[in-house]
C-alpha positions as CSV (number, residue, x, y, z in Angstrom):
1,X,96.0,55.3,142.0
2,X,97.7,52.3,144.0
3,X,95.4,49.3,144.2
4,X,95.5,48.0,148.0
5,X,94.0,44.8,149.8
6,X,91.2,45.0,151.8
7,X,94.1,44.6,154.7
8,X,96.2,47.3,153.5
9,X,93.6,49.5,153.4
10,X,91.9,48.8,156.7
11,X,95.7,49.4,157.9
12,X,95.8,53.1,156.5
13,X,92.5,54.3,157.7
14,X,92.9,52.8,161.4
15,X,96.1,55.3,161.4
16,X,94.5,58.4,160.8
17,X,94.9,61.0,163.7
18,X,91.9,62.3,165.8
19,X,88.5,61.8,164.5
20,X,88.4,61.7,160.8
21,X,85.4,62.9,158.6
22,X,85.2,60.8,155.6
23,X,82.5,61.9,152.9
24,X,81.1,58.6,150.7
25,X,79.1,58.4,147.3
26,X,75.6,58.2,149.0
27,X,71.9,57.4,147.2
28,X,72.2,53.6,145.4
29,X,76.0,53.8,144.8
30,X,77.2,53.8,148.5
31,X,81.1,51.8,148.6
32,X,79.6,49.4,151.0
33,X,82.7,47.2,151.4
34,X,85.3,49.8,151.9
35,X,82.2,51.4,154.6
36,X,82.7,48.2,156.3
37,X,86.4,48.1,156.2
38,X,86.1,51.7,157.7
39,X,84.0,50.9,160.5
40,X,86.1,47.6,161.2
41,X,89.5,49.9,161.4
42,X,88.3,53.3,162.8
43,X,86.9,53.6,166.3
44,X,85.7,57.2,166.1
45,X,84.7,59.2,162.8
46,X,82.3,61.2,161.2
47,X,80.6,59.8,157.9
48,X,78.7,62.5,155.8
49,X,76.4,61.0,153.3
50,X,73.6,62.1,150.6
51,X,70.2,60.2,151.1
52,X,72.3,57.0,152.4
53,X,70.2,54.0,151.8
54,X,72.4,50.6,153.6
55,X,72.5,50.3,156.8
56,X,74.5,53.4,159.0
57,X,76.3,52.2,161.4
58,X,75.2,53.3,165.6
59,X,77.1,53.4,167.9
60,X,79.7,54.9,170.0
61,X,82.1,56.7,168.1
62,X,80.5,57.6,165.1
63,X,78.4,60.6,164.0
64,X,76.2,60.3,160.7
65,X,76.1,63.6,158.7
66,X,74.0,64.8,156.0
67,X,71.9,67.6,155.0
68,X,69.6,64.9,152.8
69,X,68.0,62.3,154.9
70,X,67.7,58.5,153.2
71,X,66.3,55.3,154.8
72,X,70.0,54.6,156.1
73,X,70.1,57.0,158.4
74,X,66.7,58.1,159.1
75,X,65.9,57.9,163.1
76,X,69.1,57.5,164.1
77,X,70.5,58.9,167.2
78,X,73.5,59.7,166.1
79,X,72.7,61.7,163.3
80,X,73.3,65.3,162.5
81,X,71.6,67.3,159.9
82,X,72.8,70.4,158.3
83,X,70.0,72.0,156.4
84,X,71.1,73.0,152.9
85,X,70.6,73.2,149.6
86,X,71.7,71.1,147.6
87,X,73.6,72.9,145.2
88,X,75.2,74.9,148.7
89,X,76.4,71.5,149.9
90,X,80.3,72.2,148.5
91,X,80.4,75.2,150.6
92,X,79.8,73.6,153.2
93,X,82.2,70.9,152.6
94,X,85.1,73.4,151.4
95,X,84.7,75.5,154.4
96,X,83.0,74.0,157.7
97,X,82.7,70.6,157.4
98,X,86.0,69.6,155.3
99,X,86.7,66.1,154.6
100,X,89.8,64.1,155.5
101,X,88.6,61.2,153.5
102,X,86.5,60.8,150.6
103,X,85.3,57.2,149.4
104,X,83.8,56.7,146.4
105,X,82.7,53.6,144.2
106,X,83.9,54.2,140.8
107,X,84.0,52.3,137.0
108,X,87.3,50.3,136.6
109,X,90.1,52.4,134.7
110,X,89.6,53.3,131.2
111,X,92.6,55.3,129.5
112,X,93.9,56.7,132.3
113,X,90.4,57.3,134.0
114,X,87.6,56.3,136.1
115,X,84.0,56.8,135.9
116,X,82.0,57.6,139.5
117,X,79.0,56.5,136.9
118,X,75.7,56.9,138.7
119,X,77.1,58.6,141.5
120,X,78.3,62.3,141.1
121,X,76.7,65.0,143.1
122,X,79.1,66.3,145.8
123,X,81.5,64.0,144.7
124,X,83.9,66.1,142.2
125,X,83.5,69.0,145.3
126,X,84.5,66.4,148.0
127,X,87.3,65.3,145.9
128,X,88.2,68.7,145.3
129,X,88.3,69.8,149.0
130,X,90.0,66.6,150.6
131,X,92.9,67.0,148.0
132,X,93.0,70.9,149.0
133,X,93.6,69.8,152.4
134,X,96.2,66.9,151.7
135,X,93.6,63.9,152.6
136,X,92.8,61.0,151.4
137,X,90.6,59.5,148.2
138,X,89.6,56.2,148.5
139,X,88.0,53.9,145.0
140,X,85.8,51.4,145.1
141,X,86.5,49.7,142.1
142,X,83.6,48.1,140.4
143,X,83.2,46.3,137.0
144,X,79.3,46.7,137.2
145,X,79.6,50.5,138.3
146,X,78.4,52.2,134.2
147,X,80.9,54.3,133.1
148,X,79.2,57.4,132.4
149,X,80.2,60.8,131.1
150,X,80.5,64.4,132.2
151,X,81.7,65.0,135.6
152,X,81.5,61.9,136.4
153,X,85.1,61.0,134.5
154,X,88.1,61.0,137.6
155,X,91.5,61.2,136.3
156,X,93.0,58.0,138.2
157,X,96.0,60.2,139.9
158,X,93.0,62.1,141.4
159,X,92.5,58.6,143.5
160,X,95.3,57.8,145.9
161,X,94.2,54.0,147.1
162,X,92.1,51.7,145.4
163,X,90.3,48.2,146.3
164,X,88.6,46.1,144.0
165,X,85.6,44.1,144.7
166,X,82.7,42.9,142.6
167,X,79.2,43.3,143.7
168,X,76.0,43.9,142.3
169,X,75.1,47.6,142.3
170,X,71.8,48.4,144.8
171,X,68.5,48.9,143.5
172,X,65.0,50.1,144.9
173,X,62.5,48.2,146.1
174,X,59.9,48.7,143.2
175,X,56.6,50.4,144.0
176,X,54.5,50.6,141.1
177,X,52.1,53.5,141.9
178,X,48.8,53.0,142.9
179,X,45.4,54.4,141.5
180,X,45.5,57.8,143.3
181,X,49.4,58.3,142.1
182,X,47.8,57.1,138.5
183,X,45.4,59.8,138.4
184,X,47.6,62.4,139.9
185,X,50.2,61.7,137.3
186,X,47.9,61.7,134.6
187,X,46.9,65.6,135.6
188,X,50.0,66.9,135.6
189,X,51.1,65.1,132.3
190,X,48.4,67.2,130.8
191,X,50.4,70.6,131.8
192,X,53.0,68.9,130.0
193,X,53.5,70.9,126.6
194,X,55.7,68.7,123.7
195,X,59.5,69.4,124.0
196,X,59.2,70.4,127.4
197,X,62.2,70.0,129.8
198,X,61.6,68.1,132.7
199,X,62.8,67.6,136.3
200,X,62.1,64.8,138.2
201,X,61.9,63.4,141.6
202,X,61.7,60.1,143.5
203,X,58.3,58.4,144.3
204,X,55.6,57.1,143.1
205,X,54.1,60.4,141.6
206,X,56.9,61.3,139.7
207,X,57.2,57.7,138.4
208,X,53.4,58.0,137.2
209,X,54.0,61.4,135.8
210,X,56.4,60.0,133.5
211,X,54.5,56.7,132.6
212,X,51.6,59.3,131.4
213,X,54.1,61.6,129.2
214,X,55.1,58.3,126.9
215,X,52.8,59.6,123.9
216,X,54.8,63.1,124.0
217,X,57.5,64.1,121.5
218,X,60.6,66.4,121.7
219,X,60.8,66.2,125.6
220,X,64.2,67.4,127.1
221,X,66.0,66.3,130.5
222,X,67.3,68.3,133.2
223,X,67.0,67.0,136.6
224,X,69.0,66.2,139.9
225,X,68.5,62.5,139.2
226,X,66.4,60.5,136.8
227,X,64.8,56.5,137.0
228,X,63.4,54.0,135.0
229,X,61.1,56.5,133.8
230,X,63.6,58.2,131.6
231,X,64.4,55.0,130.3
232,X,60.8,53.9,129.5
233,X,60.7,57.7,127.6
234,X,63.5,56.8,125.5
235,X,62.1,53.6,124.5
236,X,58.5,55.1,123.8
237,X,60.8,58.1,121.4
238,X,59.6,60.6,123.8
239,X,62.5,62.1,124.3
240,X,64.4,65.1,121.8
241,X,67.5,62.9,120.9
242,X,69.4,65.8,120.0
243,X,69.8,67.0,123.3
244,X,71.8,65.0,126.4
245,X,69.8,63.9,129.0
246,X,71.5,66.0,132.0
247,X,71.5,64.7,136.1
248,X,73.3,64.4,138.8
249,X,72.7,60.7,140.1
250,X,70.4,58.1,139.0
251,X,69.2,54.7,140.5
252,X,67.1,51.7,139.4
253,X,66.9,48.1,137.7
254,X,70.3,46.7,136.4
255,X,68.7,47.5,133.1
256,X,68.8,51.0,133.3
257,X,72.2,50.6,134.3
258,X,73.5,48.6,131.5
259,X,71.9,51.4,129.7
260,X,73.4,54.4,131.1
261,X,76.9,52.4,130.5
262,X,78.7,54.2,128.0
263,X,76.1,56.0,126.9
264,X,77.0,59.5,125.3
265,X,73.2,60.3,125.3
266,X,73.9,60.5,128.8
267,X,76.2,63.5,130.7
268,X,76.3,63.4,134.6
269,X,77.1,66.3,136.3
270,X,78.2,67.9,139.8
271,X,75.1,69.3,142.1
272,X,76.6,72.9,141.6
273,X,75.5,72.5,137.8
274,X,72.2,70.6,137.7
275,X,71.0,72.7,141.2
276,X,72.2,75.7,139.7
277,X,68.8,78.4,139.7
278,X,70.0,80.1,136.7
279,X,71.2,77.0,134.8
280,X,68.0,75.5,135.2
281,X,66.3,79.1,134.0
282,X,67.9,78.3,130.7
283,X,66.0,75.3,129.6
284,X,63.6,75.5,127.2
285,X,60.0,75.3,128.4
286,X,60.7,73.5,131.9
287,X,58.5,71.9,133.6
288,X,58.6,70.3,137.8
């Protein structure tokens, strides 16, 4: 890993040949400064994203890709979605839509590593196909990004250019659910056996599910991402502590980031693993 200026790296992506597909970290961990610096240096490219949340950029020259939707690029003329599931996304990126560049935002090094920390998802699989292919990986470095465990650990000679910059990580707008989400959240906590495995989703019913299963005891999780929720379990002792809580990404307050630093209670994993049908089979009395 060779850590670059801003200038030196804006140099290096404006010479790339043709019209280069770079794949970023997407959700609440989007490399927004290196994003700008691409769309600064590069006049024509293709930027595939999961759920991207800041601003896309449109116009000429650039096509937005994704097969999961966020507020980032929702409406946007030049946006093209490729149905999928989640856990099929690598596929796609090993074989159709290959990248040339992959950005990510990642922990600073520890020991000879980096930590893409609440980010993993397609990552690893990215990173895996754009090295296959002789392209390029791009860090972010962060000091605020958690270092988390998992898949989430990058050998740093997996990264071939690096820029540093400090900025806060993004959060949600809160939403605290309102009384219908309440009462639907209370009913489904009550199909809620103790030392159930959960999986969780984003909005405000999920968020109330979880804010009625506080009184439970033994509970397990296993979930494409998880919240504040989780953390709000682990403070009430809902949660088994004798079994990892297992995602792919998260997102929330800086607290639940501070939280998820470090934390071996914690193991982040890549979509092929947490998406996985028969993985998820396994868990002990799981519940959605």
């Amino acid at each position: 890993m060779r850590v670059v200026s801003q200038e030196d790296l804006a140099r290096v992506l404006g010479g790339l040949p043709g019209r280069p597909r770079m794949v970023a970290g997407g959700n609440f961990a989007a490399p927004r400064r290196a994003l700008r610096i691409l769309d600064a240096a590069v006049a024509e490219y293709r930027l595939f994203m999961l759920n991207a949340q800041t601003e896309m950029p449109e116009r000429e020259g650039v096509d937005l890709e994704t097969p999961f939707v966020g507020a980032g690029m929702r409406g946007r003329a030049n946006l093209r979605y490729f149905p999928s599931r989640l856990s099929l996304v690598p596929n796609l990126l090993k074989d159709s839509l290959p990248p040339d560049v992959v950005i990510v935002q990642t922990s600073p090094p520890v020991g000879g590593t980096v930590s893409l920390g609440i980010e993993v998802n397609i990552l690893p699989a990215a990173i895996e196909a754009v090295r296959a292919r002789g392209g390029l990986v791009v860090a972010q470095i962060n000091p605020r990004m958690p270092y988390t465990f998992g898949d989430a650990v990058l050998a740093t000679d997996e990264v071939d250019l690096a820029i540093e910059d400090d900025e806060p990580l993004a959060t949600p707008v809160p939403r605290p659910p309102g009384e219908v989400a309440h009462e639907i959240g209370e009913r489904v906590a009550r199909l809620v056996p103790r030392d159930a495995t959960l999986q969780l989703g984003i909005g405000a019913i999920p968020d109330a599910v979880l804010s009625s299963l506080l009184d439970r005891r033994g509970l397990r999780v296993w979930s494409e991402m998880f919240s504040d929720g989780v953390l709000a379990l682990e403070k009430a002792g809902a949660l088994d502590t004798g079994t990892p809580i297992t995602a792919s990404f998260a997102f929330g307050s800086p607290e639940l980031y501070a939280w998820a630093d470090r934390n071996d209670r914690i193991r982040m994993l890549r979509t092929e693993k947490t998406n996985d049908p028969s993985l998820i089979a396994r868990c002990p009395g799981w519940s959605r």
